[in-house]
N, C-alpha and C positions, 0 to 999 in steps of 0.2 A: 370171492372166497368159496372153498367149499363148506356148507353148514349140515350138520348133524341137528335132527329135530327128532327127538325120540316122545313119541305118544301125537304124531303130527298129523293123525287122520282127526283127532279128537275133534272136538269145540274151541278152544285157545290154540290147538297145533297146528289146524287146517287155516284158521285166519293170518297165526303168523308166517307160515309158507308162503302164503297170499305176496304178503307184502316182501320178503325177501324175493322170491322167484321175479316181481315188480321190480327190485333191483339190480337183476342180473347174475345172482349166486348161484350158484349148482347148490342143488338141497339135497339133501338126503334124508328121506322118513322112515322111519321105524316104528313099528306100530305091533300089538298082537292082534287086535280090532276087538279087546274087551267091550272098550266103550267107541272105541273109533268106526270109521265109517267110510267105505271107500268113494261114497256120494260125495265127501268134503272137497276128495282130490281130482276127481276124473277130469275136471280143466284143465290139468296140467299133463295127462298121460303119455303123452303124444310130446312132450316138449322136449329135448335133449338134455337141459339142467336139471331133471327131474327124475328122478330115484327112488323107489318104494319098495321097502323088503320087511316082508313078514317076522316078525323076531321076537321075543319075549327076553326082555333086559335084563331077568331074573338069571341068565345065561352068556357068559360075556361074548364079546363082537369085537373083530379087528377090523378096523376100517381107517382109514387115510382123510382127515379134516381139520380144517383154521380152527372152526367153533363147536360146540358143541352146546345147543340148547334141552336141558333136561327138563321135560313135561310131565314123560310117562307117569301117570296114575289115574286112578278111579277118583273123582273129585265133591263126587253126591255122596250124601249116607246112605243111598237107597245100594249104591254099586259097592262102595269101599267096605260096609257093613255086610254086604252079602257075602263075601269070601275075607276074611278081615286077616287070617294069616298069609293070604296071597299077599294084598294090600300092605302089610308090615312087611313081605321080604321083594315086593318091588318099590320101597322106600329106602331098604335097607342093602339088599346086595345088588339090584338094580342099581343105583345111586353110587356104589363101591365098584359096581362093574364099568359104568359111563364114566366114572372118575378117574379109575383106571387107564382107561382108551383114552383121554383129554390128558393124562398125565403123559403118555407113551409116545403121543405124536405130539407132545407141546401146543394142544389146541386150548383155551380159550371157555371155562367151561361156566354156564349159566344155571342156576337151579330156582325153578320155578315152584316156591316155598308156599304157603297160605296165610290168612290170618288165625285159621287154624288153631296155628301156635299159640296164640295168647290164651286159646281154653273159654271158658267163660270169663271175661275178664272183671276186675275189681279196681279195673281205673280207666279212664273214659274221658277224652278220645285214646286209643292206645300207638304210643310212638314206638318206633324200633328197641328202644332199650328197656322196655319193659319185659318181664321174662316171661309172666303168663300164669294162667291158672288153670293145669290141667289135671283133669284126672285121668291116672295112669293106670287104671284099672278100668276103665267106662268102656262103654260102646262104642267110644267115638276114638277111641285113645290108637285104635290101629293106624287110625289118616292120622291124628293132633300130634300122637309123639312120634309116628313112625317118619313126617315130615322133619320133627325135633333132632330125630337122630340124622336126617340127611344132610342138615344144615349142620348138626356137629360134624360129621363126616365131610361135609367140603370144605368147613377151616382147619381140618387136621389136612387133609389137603394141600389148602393155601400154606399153612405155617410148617409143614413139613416136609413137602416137595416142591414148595414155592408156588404153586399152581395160582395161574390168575383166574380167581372167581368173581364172580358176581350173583346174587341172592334178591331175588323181588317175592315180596309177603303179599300176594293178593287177596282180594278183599272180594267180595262178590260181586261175580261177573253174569252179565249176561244179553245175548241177541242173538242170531239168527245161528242157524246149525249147534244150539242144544238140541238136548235127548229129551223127546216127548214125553219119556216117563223116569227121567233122571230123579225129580223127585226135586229138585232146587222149587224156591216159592216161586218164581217167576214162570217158569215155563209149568210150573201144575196149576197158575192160579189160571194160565192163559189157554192150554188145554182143556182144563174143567169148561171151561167159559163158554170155548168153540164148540165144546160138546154139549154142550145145552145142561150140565151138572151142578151143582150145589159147589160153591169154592169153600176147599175144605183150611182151614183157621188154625194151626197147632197154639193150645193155650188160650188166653184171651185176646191174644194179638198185640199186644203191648210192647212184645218186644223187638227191637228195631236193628234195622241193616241198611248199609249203604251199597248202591246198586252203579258200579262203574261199566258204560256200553265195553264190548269186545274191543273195537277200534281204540277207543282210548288205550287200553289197558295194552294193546301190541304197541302204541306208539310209546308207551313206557318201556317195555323191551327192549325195543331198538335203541333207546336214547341211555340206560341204565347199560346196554351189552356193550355202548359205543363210550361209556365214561370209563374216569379213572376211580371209581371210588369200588372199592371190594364190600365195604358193611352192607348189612340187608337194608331195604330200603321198600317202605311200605307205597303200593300201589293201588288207588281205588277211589272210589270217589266219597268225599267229606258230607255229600250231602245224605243227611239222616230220616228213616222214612219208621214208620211202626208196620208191623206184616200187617195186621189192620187197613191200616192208609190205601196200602200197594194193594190188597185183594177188593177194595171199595175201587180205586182207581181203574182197577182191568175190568172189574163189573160192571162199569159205570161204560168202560169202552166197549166193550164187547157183548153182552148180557147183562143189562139192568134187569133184567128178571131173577135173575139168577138166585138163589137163597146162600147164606154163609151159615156153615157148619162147624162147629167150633168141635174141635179135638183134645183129648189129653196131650202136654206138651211134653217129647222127649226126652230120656235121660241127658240131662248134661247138655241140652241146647241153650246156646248163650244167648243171655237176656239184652245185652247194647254190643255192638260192634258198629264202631266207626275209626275208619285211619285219621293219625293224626298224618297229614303228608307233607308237613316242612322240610322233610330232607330231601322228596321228588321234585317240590318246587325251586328249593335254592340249589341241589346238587344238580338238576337234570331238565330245571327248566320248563317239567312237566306238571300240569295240572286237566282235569278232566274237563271235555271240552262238548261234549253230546249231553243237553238234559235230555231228567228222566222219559217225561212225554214224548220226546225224538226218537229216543229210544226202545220205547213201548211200541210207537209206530209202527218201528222198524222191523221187531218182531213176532210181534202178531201178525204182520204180514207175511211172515214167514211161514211159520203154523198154519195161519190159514192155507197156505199152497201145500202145506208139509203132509196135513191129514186131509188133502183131497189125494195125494200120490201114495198109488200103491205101494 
């Protein structure tokens, strides 16, 4: 098929190329390189199935595709908070524009939703049908509702031009080709570490998140783009850590020396996020298969090569 992967130099876009291109698809990336990275792709430059064109989604595109997977956005606070009206209108008319194109050539369209959505939550574990707890005035509300509004916009979509979607709520991801200074706990507790710095603690660390590797989280993708089911479907992994745990855990791997700094905790950062994923397991089959320790491995070994390359 041919695939449409819009934001596919990213961290999630560059790994799901991976494994398409592994298929034999002709891909097609679209990218601004806000946060993207032409490092992700350059494996591929050279290969005839492979397509890469500069574009900001914020601006529509005619293009010719089976599928259409929509990634494009800034996915840290540190990026999506620094231009936060950009971030709402490439949730918003981005999302209206990729919808468009998926509507026009009868492609196949995916939207790469968050947990996000549910806000600081008030129920725990949080399943798909829970509606969330956002503040629609916060700092955070540019990514939490501007995602809100993409996911209303691809079932007006579905229910009004029949358009076949698919919606995955991801949970927090991470391994190798994040952004050194994206500002996610995992790649700052890992960076602090290799740099010989104090790991910096937002709060008292109590509040906890579940940590699904990259790999798992694309093999959800594929298996959620390849069913019959259109509702959102939370993707990530159930196992529940404290920031606490995960910044003693990398200290412990990388700098036992290292000192923990504890910081004032952010507006509106949610205090438990864990997916409930009965509906990845019974509908798709899928459950996360990399622990955490495998995964930490995996990444720090990354880093480590990441901040010796110029």
């Amino acid at each position: 098929m041919r695939i449409l992967v819009t934001g596919g130099a990213g961290f999630l876009g560059s790994h799901l190329i991976d494994r398409l291109m592994q298929q034999d698809h002709e891909v097609i990336c679209l990218d601004n390189f806000y946060t993207g990275n032409k490092r992700n792709l350059l494996h591929w430059f050279n290969n005839p199935n492979f397509e890469l064109i500069r574009h900001d989604i914020t601006e529509p595109i005619r293009l010719e595709v089976d599928q259409v997977y929509h990634l494009a956005c800034p996915a840290s606070p540190v990026h999506y908070q620094f231009n936060p009206i950009k971030t709402v209108k490439t949730n918003v008319l981005g999302t209206i524009n990729m919808l468009g194109l998926a509507k026009r050539v009868g492609a196949r369209f995916f939207l790469a939703s968050t947990s996000e959505v549910y806000g600081d939550p008030d129920v725990h574990p949080q399943s798909e049908d829970y509606r969330g707890n956002v503040n629609c005035i916060g700092i955070r509300a540019c990514y939490d509702e501007g995602k809100r509004m993409a996911e209303t916009l691809t079932y007006d979509y579905h229910r009004e031009h029949g358009l076949e979607v698919r919606v995955v709520r991801i949970f927090n991801t991470y391994g190798p080709r994040m952004l050194p200074n994206d500002g996610r706990v995992v790649s700052n507790f890992i960076v602090q570490a290799l740099q010989g710095k104090p790991l910096t603690v937002y709060g008292d660390g109590s509040q906890t998140r579940s940590f699904c590797y990259v790999s798992d989280l694309v093999e959800g993708f594929l298996r959620l783009m390849a069913s019959d089911h259109t509702e959102p479907v939370n993707i990530g992994n159930p196992g529940e850590y404290t920031i606490l745990e995960l910044a003693q855990t990398i200290q412990q791997r990388i700098n036992p020396e290292a000192d923990l700094v504890f910081e004032p905790l952010p507006q509106d950062d949610p205090k438990q996020r864990q997916p409930d994923i009965t509906r990845a397991k019974n509908w798709l089959g899928w459950e996360p298969t990399i622990p955490l320790d495998e995964g930490l491995t995996k990444t720090i070994a990354y880093f480590r090569d990441r901040l010796q390359t110029p």
